[in-house]
MARZA-228928 format. One record per residue (C-alpha): residue number from 1; residue in one letter; x, y, z. Coordinates in nm, 3 decimals, padded with zeros to 5 digits. Example, Ala and Ser with C-alpha at 12.3 -4.5 7.8 and 13.67 -1.06 7.14 Angstrom:
+-----+---------+---------+---------+---------+
: num : residuo :    east :   north :      up :
+-----+---------+---------+---------+---------+
:   1 :       a :  01.230 : -00.450 :  00.780 :
:   2 :       s :  01.367 : -00.106 :  00.714 :
+-----+---------+---------+---------+---------+
//
This chain:
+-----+---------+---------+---------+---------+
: num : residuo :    east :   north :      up :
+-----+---------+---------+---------+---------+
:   1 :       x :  10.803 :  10.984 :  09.537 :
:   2 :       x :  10.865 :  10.607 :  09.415 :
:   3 :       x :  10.856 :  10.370 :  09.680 :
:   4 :       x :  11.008 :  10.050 :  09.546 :
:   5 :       x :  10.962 :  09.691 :  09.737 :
:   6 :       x :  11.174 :  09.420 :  09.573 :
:   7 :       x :  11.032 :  09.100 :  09.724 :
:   8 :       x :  11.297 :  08.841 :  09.635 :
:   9 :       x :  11.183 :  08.478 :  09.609 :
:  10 :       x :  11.520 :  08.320 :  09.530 :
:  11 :       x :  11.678 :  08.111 :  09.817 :
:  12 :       x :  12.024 :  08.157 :  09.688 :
:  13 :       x :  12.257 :  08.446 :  09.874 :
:  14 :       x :  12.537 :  08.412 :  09.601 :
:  15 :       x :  12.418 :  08.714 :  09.356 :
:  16 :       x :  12.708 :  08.612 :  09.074 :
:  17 :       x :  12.538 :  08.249 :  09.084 :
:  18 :       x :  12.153 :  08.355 :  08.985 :
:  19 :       x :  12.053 :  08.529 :  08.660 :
:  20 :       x :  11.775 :  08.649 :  08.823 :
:  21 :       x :  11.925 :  08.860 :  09.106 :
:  22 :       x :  12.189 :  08.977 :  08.875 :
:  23 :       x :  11.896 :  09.142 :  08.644 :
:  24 :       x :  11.747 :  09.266 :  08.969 :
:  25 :       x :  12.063 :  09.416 :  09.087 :
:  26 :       x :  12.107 :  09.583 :  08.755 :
:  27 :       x :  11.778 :  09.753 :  08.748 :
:  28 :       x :  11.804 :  09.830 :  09.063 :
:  29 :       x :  12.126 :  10.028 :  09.012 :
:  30 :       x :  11.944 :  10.186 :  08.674 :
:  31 :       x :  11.665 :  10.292 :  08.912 :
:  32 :       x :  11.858 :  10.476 :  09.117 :
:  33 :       x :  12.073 :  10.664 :  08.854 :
:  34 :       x :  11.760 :  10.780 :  08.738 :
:  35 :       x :  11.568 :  10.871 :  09.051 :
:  36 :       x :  11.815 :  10.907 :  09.313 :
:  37 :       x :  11.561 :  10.999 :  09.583 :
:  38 :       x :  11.393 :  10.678 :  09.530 :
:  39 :       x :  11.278 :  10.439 :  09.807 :
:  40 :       x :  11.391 :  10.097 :  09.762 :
:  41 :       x :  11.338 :  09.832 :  10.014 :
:  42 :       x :  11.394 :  09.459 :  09.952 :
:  43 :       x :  11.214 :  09.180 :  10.134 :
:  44 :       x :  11.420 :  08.878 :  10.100 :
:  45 :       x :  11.167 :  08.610 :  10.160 :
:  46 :       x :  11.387 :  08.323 :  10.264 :
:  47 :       x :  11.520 :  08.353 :  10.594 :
:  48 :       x :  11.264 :  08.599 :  10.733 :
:  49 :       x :  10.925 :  08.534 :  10.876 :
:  50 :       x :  10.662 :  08.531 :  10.631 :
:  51 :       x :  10.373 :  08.309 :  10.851 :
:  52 :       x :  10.224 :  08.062 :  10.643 :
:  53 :       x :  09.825 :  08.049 :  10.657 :
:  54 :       x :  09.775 :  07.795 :  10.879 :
:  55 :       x :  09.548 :  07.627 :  11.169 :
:  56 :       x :  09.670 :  07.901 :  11.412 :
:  57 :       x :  09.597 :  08.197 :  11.122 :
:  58 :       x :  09.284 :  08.103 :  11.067 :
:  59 :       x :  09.208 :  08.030 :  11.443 :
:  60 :       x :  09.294 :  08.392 :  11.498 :
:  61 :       x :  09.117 :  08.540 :  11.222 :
:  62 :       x :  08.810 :  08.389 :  11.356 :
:  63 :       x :  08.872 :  08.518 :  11.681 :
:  64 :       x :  08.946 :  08.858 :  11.571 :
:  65 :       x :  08.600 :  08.830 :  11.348 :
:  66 :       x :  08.410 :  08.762 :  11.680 :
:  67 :       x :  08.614 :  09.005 :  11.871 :
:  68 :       x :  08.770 :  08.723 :  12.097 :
:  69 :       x :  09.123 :  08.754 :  12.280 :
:  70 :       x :  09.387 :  08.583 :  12.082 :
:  71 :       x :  09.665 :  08.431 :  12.246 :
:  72 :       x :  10.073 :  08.503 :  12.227 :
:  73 :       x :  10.121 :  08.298 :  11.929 :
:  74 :       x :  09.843 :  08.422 :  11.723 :
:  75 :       x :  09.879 :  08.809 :  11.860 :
:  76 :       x :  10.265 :  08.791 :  11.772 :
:  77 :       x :  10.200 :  08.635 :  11.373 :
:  78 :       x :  09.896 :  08.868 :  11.348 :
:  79 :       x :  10.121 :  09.132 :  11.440 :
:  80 :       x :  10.368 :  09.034 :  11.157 :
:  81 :       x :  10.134 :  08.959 :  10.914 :
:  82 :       x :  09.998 :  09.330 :  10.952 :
:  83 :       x :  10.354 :  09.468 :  10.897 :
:  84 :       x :  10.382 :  09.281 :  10.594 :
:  85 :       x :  10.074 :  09.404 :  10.462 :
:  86 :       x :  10.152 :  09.784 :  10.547 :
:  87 :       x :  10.459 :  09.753 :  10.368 :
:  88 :       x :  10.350 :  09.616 :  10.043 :
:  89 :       x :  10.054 :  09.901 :  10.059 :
:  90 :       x :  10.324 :  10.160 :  10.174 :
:  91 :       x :  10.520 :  10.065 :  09.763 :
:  92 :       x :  10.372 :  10.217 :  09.445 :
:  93 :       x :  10.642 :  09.985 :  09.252 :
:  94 :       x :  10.670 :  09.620 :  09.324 :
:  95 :       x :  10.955 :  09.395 :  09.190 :
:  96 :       x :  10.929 :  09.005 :  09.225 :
:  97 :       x :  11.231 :  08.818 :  09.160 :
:  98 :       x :  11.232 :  08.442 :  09.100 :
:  99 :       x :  11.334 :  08.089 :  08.996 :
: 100 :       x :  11.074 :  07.947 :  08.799 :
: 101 :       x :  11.009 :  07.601 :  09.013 :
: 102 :       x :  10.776 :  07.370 :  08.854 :
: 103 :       x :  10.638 :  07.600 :  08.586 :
: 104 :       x :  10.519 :  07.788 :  08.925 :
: 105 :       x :  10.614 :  08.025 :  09.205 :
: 106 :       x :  10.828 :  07.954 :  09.476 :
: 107 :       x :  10.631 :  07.836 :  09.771 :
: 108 :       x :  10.803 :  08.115 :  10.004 :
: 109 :       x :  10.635 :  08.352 :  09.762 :
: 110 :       x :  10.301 :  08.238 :  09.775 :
: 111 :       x :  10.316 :  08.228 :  10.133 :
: 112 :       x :  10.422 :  08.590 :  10.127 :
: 113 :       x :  10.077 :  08.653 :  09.894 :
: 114 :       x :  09.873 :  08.533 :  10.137 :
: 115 :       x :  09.971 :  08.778 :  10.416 :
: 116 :       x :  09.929 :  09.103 :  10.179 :
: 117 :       x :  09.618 :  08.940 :  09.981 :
: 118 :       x :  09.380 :  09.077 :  10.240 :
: 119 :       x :  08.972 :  09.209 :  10.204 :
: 120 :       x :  08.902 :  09.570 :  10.265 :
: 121 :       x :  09.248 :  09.567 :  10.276 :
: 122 :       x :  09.422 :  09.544 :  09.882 :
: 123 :       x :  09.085 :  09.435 :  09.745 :
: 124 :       x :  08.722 :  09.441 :  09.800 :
: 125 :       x :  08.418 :  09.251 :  09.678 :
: 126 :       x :  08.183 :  09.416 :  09.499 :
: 127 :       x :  07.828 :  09.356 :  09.357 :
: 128 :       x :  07.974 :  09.219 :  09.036 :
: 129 :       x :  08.286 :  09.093 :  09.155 :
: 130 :       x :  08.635 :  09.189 :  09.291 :
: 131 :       x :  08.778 :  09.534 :  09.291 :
: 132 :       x :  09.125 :  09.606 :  09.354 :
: 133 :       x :  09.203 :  09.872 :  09.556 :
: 134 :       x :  09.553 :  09.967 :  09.465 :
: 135 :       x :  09.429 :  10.123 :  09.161 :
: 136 :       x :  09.642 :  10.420 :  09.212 :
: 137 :       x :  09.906 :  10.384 :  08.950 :
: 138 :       x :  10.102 :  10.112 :  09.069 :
: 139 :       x :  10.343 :  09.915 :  08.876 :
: 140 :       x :  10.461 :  09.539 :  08.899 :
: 141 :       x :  10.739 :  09.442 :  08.796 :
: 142 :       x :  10.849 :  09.008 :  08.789 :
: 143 :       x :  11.236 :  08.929 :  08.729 :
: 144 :       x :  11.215 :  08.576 :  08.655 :
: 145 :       x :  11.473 :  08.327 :  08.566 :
: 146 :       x :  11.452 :  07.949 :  08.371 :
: 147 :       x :  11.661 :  07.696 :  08.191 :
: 148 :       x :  11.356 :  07.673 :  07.984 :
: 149 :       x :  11.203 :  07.872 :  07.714 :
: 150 :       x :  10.839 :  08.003 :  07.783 :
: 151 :       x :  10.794 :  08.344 :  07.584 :
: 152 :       x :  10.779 :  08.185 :  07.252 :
: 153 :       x :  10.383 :  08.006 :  07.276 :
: 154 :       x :  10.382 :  07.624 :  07.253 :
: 155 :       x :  10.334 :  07.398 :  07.497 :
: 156 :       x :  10.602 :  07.558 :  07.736 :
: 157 :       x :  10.404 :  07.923 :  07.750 :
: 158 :       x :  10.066 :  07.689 :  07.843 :
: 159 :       x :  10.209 :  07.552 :  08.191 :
: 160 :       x :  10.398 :  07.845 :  08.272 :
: 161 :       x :  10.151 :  07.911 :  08.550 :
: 162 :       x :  10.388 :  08.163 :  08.729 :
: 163 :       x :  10.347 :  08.447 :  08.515 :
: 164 :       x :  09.993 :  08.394 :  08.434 :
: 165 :       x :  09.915 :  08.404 :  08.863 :
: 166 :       x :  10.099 :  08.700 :  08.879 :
: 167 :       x :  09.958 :  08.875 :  08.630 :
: 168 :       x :  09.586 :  08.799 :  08.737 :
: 169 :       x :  09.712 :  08.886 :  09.136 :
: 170 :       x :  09.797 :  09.208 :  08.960 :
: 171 :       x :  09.463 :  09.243 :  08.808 :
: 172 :       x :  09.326 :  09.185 :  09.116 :
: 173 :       x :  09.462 :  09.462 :  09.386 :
: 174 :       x :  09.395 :  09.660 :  09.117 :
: 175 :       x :  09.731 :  09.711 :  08.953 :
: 176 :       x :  09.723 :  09.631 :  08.520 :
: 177 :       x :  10.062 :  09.806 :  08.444 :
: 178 :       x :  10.243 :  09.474 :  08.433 :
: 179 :       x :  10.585 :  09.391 :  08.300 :
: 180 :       x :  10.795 :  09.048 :  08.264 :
: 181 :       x :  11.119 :  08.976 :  08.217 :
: 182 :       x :  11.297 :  08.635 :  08.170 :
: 183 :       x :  11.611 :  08.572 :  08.170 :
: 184 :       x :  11.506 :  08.215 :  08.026 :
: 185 :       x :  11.687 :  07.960 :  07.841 :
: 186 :       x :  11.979 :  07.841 :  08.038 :
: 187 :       x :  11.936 :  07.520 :  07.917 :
: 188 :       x :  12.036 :  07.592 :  07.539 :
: 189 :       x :  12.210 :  07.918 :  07.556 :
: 190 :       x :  12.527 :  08.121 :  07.655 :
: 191 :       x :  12.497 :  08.291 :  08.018 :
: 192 :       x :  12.647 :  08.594 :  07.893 :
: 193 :       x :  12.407 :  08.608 :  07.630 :
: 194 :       x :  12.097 :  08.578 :  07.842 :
: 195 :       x :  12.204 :  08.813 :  08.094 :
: 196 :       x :  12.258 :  09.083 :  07.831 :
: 197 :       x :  11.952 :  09.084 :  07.684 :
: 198 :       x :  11.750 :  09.060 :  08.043 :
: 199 :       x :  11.959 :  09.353 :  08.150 :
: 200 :       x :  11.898 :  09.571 :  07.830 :
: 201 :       x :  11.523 :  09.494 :  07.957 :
: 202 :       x :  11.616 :  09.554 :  08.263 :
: 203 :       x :  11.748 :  09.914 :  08.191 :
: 204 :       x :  11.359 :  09.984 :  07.974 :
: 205 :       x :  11.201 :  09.889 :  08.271 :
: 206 :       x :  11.363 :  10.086 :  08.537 :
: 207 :       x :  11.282 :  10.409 :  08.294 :
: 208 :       x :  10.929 :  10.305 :  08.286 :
: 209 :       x :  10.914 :  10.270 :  08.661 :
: 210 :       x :  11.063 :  10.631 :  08.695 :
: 211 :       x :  10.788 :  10.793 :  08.455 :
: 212 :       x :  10.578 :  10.953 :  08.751 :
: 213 :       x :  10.233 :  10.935 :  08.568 :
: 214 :       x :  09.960 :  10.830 :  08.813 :
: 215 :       x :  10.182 :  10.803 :  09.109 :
: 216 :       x :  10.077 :  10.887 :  09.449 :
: 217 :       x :  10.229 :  11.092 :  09.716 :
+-----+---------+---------+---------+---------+
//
């Protein structure tokens, strides 16, 4: 069965107003034409509670480490942190969908990675390095929007650091069937224009996430 966790990292609610959520919404809807017994869950990062790793986190992983009582506060974001991590272990299809901010992620969504980034947990060290234990089959999928160009080399593709994390984050639970799409360019082109080609991608990519080679039950 696919289980499908859109994790949206755009702050804006107003889908007609983002290029970004429209292309999600579109493959989304392609998804489910195809495989209509699908799963699909989206985590809309702004406005919920994604704890940020901070002096209580780490106060209460060291207390869990030495097998210490933690207190309300660092029970209750422990707690949420661990329901974050189950559900990005319960998907076997992951869709991120963002604004590119700074030729990086949105903060929100790094804040997210640190709660399902987790030892023993999506990854392991091993003797000659990291090994990513999601290395079931998985696919990721990133929906990601610019006024910019950054798919054509130059110095715009070398600072894109958004796409290069995500890619290696990928790598790293164990996960190399990676796909981009960018709806990029707002700056010089037609809206209609970049929509229709990110959609058309869009439509490629929900097919690929409904081939069920390698998935897990």
């Amino acid at each position: 069965m696919l289980r499908v966790l859109v994790i949206n990292a755009h702050p804006k609610v107003a889908i007609e107003k983002s290029k970004s959520l429209q292309v999600a919404r579109h493959f989304k809807e392609t998804l489910h034409e195809l495989e209509p017994t699908a799963a699909i869950e989206t985590l809309e990062l702004y406005g919920n509670d994604i704890p940020v790793v901070d002096g209580v986190v780490l106060s209460a992983w060291g207390k869990l480490a030495a097998g210490e009582d933690l207190s309300e506060t660092e029970h209750k974001i422990t707690h949420r942190m661990g329901e974050l991590l189950e559900k990005f272990k319960w998907a076997n299809r992951y869709v991120f969908v963002l604004p590119l901010y700074n030729f990086n992620i949105p903060s929100k969504l790094k804040d997210y990675l640190d709660n399902v980034l987790i030892a023993r947990e999506t990854f392991a060290y091993g003797e000659n390095g990291p090994i990513g234990l999601l290395n079931d089959g998985r696919k990721v999928l990133v929906i990601q929007a610019s006024d910019g160009i950054y798919s054509q080399g130059g110095w715009y593709a070398d600072v894109e650091f958004s796409h290069k994390y995500l890619k290696m984050i990928s790598t790293f639970v164990g996960i190399d069937d990676y796909t981009i799409i960018r709806a990029e360019g707002g700056a010089r082109f037609e809206r209609d224009a970049i929509l229709s080609k990110a959609k058309q991608e869009a439509e490629e990519a929900a097919r690929h996430f409904a081939a069920h080679s390698g998935v897990t039950t």
